[in-house]
C-alpha positions as CSV (number, residue, x, y, z in Angstrom):
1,X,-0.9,2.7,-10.2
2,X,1.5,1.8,-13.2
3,X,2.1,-2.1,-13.7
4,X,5.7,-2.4,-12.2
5,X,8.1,-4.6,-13.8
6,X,8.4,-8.6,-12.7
7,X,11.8,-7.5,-10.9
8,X,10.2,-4.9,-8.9
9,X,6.7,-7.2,-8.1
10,X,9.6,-10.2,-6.8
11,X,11.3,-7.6,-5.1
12,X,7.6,-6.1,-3.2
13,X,7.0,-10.2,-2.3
14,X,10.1,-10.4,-0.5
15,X,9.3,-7.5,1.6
16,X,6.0,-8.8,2.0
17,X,7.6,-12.5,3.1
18,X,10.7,-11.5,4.9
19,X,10.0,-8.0,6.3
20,X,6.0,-8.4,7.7
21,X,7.0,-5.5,9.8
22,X,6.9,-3.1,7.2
23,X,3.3,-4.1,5.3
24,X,2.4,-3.9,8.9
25,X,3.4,-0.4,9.1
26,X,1.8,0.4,6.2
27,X,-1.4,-0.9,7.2
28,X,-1.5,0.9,10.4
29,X,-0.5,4.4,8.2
30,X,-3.0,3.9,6.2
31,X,-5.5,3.0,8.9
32,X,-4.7,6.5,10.7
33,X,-5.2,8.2,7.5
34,X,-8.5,6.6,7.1
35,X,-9.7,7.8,10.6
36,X,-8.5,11.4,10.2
37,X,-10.1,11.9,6.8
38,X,-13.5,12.6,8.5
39,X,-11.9,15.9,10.2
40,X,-10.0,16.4,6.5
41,X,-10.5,20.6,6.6
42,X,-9.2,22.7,3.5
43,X,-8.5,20.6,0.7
44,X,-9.8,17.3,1.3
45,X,-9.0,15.7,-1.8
46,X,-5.1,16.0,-0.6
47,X,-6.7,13.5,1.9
48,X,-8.5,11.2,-0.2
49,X,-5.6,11.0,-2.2
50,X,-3.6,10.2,0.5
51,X,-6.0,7.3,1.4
52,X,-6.3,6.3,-2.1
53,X,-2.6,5.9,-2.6
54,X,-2.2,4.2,0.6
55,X,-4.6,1.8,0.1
56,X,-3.6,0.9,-3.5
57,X,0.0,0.1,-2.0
58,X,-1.5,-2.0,0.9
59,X,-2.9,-4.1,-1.9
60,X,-0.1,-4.4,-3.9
61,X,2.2,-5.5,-0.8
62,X,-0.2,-7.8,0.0
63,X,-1.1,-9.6,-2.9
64,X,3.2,-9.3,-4.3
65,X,3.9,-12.9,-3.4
66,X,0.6,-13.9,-5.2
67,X,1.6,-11.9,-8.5
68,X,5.0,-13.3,-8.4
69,X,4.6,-16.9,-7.9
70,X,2.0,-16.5,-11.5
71,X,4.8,-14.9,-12.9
């Protein structure tokens, strides 16, 4: 993932803070994904990627308000 700007990272917190809903979401996406990748047929690495990228974004909504109180 590219290093966002300190604008965007505030921005990610608040969502994190004020809109739990959507990490929530997020989580639960990326969950499902997780589970399904076992029965992944064809190109699986559309799957991992998938995963990858959804798990990299959990992280980053999770530890926003973290990163932007440092900052």
């Amino acid at each position: 993932m590219i290093k966002p700007e300190a604008h965007v990272i505030r921005q990610i917190a608040s969502v994190a803070t004020q809109h739990p809903d959507i990490a929530e979401w997020l989580e639960q996406w990326r969950q499902h994904e997780l589970e399904q990748l076992p029965f992944a047929s064809g190109n699986t690495s559309i799957y991992q990627g998938r995963c990858q990228v959804l798990t990299e974004l959990n992280k980053f909504i999770k530890d926003a308000p973290t990163i932007a109180a440092k900052s």
